[in-house]
C-alpha positions as YAML, in Angstrom:
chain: A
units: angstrom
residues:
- id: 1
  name: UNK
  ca: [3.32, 0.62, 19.69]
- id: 2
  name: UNK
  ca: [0.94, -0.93, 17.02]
- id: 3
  name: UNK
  ca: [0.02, -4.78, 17.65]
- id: 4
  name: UNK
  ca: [-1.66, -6.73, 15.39]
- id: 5
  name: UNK
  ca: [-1.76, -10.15, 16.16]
- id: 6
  name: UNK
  ca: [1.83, -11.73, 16.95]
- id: 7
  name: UNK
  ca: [3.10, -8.41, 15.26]
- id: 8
  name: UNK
  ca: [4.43, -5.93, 17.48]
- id: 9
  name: UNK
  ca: [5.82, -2.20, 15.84]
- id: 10
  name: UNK
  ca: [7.69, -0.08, 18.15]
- id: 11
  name: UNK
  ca: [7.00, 3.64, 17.81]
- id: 12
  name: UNK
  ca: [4.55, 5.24, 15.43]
- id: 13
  name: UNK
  ca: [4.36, 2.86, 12.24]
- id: 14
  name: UNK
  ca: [4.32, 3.78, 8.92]
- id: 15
  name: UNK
  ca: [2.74, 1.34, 6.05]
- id: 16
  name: UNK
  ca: [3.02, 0.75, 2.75]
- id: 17
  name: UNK
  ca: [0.15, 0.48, 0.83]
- id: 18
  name: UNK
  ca: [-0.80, -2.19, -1.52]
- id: 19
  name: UNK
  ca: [-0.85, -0.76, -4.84]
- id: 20
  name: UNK
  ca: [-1.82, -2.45, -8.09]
- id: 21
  name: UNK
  ca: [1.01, -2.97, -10.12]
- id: 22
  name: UNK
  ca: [3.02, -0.98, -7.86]
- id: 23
  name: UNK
  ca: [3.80, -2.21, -4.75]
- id: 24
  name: UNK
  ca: [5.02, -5.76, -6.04]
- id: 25
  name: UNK
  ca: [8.50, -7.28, -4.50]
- id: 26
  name: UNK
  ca: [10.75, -5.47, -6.00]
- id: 27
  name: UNK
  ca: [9.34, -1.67, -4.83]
- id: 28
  name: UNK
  ca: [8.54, -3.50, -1.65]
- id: 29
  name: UNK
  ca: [12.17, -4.24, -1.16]
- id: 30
  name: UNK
  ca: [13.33, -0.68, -1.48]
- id: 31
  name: UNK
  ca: [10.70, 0.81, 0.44]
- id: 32
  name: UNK
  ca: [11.80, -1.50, 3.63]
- id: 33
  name: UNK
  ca: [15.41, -0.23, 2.93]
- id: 34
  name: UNK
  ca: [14.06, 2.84, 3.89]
- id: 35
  name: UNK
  ca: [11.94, 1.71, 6.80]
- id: 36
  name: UNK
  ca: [8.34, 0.46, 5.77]
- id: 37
  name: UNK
  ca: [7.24, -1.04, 9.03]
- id: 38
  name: UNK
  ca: [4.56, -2.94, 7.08]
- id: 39
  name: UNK
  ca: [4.01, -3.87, 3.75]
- id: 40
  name: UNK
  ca: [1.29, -5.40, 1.49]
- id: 41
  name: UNK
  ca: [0.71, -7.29, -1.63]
- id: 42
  name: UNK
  ca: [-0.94, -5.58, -4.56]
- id: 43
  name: UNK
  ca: [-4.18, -6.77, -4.25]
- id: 44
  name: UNK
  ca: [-5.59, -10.08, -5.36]
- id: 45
  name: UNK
  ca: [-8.28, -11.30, -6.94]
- id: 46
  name: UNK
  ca: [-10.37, -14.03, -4.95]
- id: 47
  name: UNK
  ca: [-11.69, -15.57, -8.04]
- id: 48
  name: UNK
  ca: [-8.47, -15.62, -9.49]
- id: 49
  name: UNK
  ca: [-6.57, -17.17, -6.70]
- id: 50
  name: UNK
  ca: [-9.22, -19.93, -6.21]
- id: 51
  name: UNK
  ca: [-8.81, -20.50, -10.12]
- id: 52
  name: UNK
  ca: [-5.06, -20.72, -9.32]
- id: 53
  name: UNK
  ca: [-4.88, -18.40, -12.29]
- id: 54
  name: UNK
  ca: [-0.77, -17.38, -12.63]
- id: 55
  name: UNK
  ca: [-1.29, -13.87, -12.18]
- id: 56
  name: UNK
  ca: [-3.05, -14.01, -9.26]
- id: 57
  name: UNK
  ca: [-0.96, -16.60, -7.61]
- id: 58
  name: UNK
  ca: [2.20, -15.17, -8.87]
- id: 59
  name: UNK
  ca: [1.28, -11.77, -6.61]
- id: 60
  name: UNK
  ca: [1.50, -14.03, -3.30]
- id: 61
  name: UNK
  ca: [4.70, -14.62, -3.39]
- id: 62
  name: UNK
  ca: [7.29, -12.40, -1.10]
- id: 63
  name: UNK
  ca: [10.77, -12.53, 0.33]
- id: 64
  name: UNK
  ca: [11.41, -13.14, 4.44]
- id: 65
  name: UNK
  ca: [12.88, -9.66, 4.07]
- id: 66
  name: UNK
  ca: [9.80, -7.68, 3.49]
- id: 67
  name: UNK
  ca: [8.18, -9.09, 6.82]
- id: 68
  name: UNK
  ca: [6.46, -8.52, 8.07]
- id: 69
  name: UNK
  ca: [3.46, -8.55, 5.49]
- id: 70
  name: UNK
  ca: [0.04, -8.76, 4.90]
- id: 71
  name: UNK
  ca: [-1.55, -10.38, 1.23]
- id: 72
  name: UNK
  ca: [-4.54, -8.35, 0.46]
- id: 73
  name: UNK
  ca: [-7.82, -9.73, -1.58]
- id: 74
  name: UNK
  ca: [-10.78, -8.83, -3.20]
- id: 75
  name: UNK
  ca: [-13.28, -9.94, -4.14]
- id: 76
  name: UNK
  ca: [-18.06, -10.30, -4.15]
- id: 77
  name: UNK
  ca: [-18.68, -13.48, -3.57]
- id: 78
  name: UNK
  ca: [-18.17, -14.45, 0.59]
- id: 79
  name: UNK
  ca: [-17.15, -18.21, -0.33]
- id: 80
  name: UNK
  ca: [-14.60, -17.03, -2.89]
- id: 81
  name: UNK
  ca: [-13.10, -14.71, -0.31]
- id: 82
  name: UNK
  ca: [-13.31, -17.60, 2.46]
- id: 83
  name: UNK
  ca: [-11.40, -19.74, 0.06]
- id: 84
  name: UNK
  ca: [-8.92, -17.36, -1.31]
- id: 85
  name: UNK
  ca: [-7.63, -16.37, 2.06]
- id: 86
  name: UNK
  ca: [-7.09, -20.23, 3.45]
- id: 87
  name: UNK
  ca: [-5.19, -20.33, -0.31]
- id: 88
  name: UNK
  ca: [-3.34, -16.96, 0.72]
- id: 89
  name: UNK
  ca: [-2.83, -18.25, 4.27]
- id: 90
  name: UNK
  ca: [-0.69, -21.34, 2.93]
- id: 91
  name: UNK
  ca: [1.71, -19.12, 1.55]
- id: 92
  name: UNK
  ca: [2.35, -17.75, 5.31]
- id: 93
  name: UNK
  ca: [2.20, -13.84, 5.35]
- id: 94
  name: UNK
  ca: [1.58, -12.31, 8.61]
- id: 95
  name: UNK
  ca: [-1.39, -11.09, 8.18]
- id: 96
  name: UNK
  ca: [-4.76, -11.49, 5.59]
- id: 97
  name: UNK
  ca: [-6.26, -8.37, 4.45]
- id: 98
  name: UNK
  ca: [-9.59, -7.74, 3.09]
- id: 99
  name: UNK
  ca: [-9.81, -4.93, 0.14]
- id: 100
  name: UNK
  ca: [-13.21, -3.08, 0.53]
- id: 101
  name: UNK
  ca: [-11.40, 0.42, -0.90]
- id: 102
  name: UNK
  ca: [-11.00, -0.33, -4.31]
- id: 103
  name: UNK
  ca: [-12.63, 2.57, -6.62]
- id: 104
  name: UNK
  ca: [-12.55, 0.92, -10.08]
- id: 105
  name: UNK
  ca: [-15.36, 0.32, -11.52]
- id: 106
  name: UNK
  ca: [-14.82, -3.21, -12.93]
- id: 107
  name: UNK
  ca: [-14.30, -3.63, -9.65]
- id: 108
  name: UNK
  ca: [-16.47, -1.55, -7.24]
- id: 109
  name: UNK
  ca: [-19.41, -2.20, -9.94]
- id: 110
  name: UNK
  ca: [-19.54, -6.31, -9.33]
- id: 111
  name: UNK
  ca: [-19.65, -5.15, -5.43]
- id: 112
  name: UNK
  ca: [-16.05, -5.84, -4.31]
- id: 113
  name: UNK
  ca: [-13.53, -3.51, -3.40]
- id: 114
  name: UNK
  ca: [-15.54, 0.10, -2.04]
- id: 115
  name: UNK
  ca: [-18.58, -0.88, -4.25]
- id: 116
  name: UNK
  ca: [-19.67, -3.69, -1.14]
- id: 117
  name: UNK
  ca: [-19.80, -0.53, 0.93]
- id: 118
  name: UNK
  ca: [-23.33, -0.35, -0.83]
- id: 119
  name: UNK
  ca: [-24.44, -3.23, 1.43]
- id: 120
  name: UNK
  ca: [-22.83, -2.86, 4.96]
- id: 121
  name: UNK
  ca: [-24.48, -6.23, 6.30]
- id: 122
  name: UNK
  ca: [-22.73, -8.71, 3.12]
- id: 123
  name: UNK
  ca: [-19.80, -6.24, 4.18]
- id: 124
  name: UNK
  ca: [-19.93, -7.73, 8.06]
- id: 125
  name: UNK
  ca: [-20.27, -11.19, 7.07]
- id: 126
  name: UNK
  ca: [-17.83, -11.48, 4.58]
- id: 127
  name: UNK
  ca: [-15.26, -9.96, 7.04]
- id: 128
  name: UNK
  ca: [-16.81, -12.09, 9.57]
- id: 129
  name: UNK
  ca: [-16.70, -15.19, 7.42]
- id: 130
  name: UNK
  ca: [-13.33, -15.05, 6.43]
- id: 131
  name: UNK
  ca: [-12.05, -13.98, 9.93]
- id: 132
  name: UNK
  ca: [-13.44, -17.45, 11.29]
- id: 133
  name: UNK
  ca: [-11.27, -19.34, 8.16]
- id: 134
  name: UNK
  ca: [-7.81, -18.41, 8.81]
- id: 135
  name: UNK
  ca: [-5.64, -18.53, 11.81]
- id: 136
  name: UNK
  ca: [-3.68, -15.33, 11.00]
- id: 137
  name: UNK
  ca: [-4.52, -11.96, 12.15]
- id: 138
  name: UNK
  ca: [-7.28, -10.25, 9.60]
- id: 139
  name: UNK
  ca: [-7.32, -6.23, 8.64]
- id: 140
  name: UNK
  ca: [-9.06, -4.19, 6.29]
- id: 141
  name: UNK
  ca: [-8.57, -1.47, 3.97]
- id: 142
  name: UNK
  ca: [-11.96, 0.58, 2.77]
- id: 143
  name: UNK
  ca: [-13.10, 4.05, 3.13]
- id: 144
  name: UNK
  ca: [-15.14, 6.54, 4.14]
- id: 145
  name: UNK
  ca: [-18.52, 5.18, 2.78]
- id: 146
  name: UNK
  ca: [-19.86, 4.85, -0.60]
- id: 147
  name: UNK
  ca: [-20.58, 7.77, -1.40]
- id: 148
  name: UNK
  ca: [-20.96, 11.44, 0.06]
- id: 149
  name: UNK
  ca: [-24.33, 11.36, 1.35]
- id: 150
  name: UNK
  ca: [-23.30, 7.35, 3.17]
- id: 151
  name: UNK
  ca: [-20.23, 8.45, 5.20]
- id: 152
  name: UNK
  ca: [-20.85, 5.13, 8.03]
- id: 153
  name: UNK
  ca: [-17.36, 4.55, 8.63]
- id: 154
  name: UNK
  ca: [-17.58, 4.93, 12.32]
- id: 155
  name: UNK
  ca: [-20.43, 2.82, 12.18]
- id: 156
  name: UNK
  ca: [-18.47, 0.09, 10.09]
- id: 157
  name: UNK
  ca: [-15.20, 0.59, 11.60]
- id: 158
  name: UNK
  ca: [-17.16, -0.78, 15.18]
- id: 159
  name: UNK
  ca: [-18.69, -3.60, 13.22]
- id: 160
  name: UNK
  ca: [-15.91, -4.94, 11.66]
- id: 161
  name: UNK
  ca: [-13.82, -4.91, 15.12]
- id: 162
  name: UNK
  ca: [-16.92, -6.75, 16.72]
- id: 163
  name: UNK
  ca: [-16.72, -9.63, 14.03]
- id: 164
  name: UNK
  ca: [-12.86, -10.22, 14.84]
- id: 165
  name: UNK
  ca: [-10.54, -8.00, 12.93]
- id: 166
  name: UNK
  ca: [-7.30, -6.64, 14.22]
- id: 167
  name: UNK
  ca: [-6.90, -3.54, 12.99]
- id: 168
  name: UNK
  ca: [-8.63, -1.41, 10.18]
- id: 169
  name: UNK
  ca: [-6.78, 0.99, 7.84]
- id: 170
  name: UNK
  ca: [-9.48, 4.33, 6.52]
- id: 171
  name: UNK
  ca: [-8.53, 6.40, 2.89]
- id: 172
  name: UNK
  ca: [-9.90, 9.70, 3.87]
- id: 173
  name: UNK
  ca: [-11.77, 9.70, 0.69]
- id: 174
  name: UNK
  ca: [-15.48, 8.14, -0.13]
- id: 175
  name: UNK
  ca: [-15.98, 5.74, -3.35]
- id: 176
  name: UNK
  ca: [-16.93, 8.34, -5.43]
- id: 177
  name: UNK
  ca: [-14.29, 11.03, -4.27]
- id: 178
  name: UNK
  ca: [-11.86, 11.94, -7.02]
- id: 179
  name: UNK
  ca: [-7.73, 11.71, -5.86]
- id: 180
  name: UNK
  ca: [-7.84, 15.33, -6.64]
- id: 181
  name: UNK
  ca: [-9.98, 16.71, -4.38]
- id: 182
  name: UNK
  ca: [-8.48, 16.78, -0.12]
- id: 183
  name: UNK
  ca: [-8.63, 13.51, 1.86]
- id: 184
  name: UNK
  ca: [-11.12, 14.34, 4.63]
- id: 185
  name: UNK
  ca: [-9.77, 12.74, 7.88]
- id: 186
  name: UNK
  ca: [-12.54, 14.23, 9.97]
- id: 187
  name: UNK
  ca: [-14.34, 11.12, 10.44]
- id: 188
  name: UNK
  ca: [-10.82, 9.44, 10.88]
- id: 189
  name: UNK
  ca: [-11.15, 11.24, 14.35]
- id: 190
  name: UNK
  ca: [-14.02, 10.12, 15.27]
- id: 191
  name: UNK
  ca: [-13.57, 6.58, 14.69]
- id: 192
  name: UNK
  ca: [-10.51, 6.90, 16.97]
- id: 193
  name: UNK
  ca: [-13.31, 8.65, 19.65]
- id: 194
  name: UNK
  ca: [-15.38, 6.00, 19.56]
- id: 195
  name: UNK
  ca: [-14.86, 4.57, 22.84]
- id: 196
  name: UNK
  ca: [-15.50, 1.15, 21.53]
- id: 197
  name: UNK
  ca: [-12.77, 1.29, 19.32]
- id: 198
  name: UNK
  ca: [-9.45, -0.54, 20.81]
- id: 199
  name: UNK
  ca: [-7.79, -2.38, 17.78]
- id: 200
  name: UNK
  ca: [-5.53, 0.13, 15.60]
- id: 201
  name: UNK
  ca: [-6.85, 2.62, 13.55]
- id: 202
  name: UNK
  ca: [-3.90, 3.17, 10.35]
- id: 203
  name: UNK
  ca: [-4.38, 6.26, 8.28]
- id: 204
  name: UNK
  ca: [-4.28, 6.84, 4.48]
- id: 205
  name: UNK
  ca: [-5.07, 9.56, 2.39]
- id: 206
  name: UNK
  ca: [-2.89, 12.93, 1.17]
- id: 207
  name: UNK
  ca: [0.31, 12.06, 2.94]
- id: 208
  name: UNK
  ca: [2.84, 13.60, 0.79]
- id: 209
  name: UNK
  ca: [5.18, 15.06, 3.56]
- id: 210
  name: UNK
  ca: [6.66, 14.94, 6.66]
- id: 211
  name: UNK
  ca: [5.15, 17.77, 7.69]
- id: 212
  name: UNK
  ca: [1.48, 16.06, 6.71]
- id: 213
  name: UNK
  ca: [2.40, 12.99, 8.38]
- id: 214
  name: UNK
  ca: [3.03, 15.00, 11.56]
- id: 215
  name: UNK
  ca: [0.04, 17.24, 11.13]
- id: 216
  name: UNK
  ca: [-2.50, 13.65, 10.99]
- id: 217
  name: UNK
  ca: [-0.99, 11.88, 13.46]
- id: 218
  name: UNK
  ca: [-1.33, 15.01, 15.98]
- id: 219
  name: UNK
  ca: [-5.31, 16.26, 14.83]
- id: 220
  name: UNK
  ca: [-6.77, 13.07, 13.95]
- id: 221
  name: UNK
  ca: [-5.13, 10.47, 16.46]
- id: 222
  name: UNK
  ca: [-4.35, 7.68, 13.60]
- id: 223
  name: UNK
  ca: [-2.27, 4.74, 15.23]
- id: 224
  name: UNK
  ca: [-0.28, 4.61, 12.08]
- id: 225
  name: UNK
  ca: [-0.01, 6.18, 8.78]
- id: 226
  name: UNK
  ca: [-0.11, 3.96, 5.49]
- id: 227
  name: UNK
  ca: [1.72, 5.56, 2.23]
- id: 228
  name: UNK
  ca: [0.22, 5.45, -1.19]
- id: 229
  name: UNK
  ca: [0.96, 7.80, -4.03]
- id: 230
  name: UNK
  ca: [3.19, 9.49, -1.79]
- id: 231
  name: UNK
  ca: [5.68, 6.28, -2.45]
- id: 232
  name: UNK
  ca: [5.83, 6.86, -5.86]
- id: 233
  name: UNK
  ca: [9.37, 6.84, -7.15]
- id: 234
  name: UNK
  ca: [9.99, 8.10, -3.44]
- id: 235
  name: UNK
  ca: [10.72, 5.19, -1.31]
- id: 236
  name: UNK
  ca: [12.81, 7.39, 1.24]
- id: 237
  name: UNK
  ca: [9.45, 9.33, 2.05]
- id: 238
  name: UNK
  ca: [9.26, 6.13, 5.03]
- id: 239
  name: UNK
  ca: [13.11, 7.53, 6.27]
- id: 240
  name: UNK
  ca: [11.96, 10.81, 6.45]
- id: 241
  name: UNK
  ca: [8.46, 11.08, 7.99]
- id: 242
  name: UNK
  ca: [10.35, 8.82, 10.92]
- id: 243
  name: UNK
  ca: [12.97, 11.26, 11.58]
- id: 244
  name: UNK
  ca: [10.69, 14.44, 11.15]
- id: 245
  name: UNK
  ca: [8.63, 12.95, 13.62]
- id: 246
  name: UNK
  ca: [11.10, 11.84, 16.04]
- id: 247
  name: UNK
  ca: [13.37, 15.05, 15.52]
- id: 248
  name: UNK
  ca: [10.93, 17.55, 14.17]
- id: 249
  name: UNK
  ca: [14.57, 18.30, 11.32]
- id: 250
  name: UNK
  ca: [13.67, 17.32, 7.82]
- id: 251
  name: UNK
  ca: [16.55, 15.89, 5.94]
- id: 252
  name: UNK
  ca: [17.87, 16.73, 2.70]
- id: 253
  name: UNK
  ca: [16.44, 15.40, -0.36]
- id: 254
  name: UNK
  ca: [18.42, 12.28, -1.92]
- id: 255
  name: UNK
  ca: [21.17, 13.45, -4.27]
- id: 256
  name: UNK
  ca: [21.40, 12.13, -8.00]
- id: 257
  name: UNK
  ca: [23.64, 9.11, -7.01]
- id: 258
  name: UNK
  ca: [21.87, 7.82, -4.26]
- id: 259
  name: UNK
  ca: [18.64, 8.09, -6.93]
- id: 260
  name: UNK
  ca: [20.54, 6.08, -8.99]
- id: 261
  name: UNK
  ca: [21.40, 3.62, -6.60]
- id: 262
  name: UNK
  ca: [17.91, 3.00, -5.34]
- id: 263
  name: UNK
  ca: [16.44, 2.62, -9.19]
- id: 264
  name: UNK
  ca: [19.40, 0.59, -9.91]
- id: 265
  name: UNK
  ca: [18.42, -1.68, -7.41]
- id: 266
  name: UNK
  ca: [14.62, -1.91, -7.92]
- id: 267
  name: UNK
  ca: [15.61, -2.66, -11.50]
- id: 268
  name: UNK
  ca: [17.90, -5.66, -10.36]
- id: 269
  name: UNK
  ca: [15.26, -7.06, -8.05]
- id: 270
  name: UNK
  ca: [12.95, -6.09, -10.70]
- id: 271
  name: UNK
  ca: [14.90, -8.18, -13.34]
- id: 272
  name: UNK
  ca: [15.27, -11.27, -11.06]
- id: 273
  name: UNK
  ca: [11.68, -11.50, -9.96]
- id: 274
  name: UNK
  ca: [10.58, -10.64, -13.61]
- id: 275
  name: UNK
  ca: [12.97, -11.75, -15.76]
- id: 276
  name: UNK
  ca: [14.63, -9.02, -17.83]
- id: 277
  name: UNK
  ca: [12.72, -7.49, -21.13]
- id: 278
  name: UNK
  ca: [9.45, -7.13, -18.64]
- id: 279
  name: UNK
  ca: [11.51, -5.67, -15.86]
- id: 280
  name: UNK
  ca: [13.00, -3.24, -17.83]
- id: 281
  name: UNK
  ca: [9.67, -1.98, -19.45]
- id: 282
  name: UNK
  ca: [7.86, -2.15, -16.82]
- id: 283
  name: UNK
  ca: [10.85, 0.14, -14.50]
- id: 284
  name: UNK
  ca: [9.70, 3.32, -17.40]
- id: 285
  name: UNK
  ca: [6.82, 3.99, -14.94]
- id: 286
  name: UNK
  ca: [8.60, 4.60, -12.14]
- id: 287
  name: UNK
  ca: [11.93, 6.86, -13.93]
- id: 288
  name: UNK
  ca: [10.23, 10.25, -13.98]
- id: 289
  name: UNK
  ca: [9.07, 9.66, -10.37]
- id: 290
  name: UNK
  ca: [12.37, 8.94, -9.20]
- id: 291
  name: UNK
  ca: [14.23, 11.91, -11.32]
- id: 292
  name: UNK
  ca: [11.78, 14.55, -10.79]
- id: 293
  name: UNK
  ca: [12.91, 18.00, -10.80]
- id: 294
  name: UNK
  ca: [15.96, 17.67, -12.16]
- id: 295
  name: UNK
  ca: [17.28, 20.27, -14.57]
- id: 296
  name: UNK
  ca: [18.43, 18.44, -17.96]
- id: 297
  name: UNK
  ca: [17.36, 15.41, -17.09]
- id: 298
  name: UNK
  ca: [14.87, 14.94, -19.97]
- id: 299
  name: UNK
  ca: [17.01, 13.88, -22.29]
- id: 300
  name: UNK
  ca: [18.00, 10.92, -19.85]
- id: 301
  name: UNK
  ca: [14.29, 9.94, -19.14]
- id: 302
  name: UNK
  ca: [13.40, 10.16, -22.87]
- id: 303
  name: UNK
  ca: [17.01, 7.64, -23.18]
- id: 304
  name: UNK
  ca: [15.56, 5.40, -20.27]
- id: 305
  name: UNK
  ca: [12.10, 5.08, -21.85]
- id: 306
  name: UNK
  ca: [13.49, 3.70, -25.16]
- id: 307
  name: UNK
  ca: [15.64, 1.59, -23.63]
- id: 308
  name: UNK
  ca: [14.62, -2.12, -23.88]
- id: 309
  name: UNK
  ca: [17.65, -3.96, -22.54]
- id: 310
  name: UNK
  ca: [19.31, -3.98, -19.08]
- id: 311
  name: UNK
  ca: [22.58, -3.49, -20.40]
- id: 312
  name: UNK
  ca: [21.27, -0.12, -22.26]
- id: 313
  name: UNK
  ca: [19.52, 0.97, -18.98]
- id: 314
  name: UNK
  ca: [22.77, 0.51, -16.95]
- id: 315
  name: UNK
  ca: [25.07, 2.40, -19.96]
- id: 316
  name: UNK
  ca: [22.30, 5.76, -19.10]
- id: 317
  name: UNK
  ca: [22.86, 5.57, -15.79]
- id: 318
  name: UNK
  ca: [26.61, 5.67, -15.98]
- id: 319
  name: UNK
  ca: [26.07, 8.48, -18.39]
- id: 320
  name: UNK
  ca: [23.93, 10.16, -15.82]
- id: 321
  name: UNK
  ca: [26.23, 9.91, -12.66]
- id: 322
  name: UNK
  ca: [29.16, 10.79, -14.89]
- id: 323
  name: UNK
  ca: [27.80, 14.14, -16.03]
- id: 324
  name: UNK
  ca: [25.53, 15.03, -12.59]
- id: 325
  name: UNK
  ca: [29.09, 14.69, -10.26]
...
């Protein structure tokens, strides 16, 4: 069972990760269809939220459905970050998460996100600062260290727990290391070695599969796994690590219709959160994720990308399910 704060998950959980203009309500919805067991807003500016700049603010908002849920900031400067989480904390998620994983360099190069990983002791007192300001349970998301030659995260991971938070998710991957090259989840293990360590230790990095999933949460240990790019126009990934795990069977892959259905959906949610000419742009992202590998179907995803009203979208579909029977 994972706990975090008043938050108890049966089992072994599996996350979604917050995603920049990804992992907003509507793909949030769909993923806990298919069993997220915790979910997180894309991440949030501090500066903007404290600015009450629309963007920003519009990112905190989330259904009772998706719970429960953690709204994740960013952010250099420690009273910024002290003030943006009381401002997140009034919206009432479950939990307050700190981004210190971010690789970008507009925002790793003004030291937030994995560029404060530069300066371990601001690192500690900004997590230790904002854990003393809020009354919900605090996490954090960073990696392996900044860079390959500064791989502390044992050494962090202990810190962070000793200044209050309640659980602490690792990317297998430094600052610097490219998404291309293998998430190393060596060091993964030996944060969960430590025997300091006793809040939850969540996983993230390469988890594709089933079979992956398995294969981490046996070698390395990981109290949880937390799903990035493997979400990706593949929100049943959540139903089927949980069943490979429990049953060691992998189910089929999701038919055509049942595709359709899902998108449809995310569209709809998409469209009401939204409204519908940015809903249905922004949904072109997302179509060859959720239709790869079918044979034909390029003519359909050219059709879907061109398409700029809802009622166009849904005329494709019906095309589609029509002539995939």
């Amino acid at each position: 069972m994972l706990k975090i704060g008043h938050i108890e998950i049966p089992g072994f959980p599996v996350l979604l990760a917050p995603m920049e203009d990804v992992s907003d309500p509507p793909f949030r919805h769909v993923c806990k269809i298919y069993g997220a067991d915790i979910m997180y807003t894309e991440f949030i500016s501090s500066e903007g939220l404290i600015r009450e700049a629309a963007k920003s603010v519009k990112k905190l908002e989330f259904t009772e459905f998706e719970r429960p849920i953690g709204i994740q900031i960013y952010g250099h400067d420690i009273q910024s970050m002290v003030k943006a989480a009381q401002f997140a904390e009034e919206a009432d998620p479950d939990i307050i998460d700190i981004n210190y994983g971010c690789p970008v360099k507009k925002v790793a190069n003004k030291g937030a996100g994995s560029g404060i990983l530069n300066d371990i002791p601001k690192m500690v007192k900004m997590t230790e600062a904002v854990v003393n300001a809020v009354k919900k349970p605090v996490t954090v998301k960073t990696r392996l260290g900044y860079d390959n030659h500064r791989k502390e995260i044992v050494e962090i991971a202990e810190k962070l727990q000793d200044v209050g938070i309640q659980a602490i998710t690792i990317h297998a991957r430094t600052r610097v290391t490219r998404s291309s090259e293998p998430a190393d989840w060596t060091l993964l293990g030996e944060v969960k070695k430590n025997p300091r360590m006793r809040i939850p230790v969540i996983g993230n990095g390469d988890v594709f599969t089933p079979e992956a999933a398995k294969f981490f949460r046996e070698n390395y240990g990981v109290d949880g796994l937390m799903i990035a790019r493997g979400s990706y126009g593949n929100p049943w990934i959540f139903r089927d690590i949980k069943h490979f795990l429990a049953t060691g069977e992998k189910l089929p892959p999701p038919g055509i219709h049942e595709r359709i259905k899902i998108c449809k959906l995310h569209l709809q949610k998409s469209v009401e959160w939204k409204g519908e000419r940015t809903a249905v742009l922004e949904m072109r992202k997302h179509y060859a994720d959720y239709f790869k590998g079918y044979p034909g179907f390029k003519p359909y995803r050219v059709a879907l990308m061109e398409a700029v009203t809802l009622e166009e979208v849904e005329r494709i579909f019906k095309e589609i399910e029509d002539n995939y029977q």
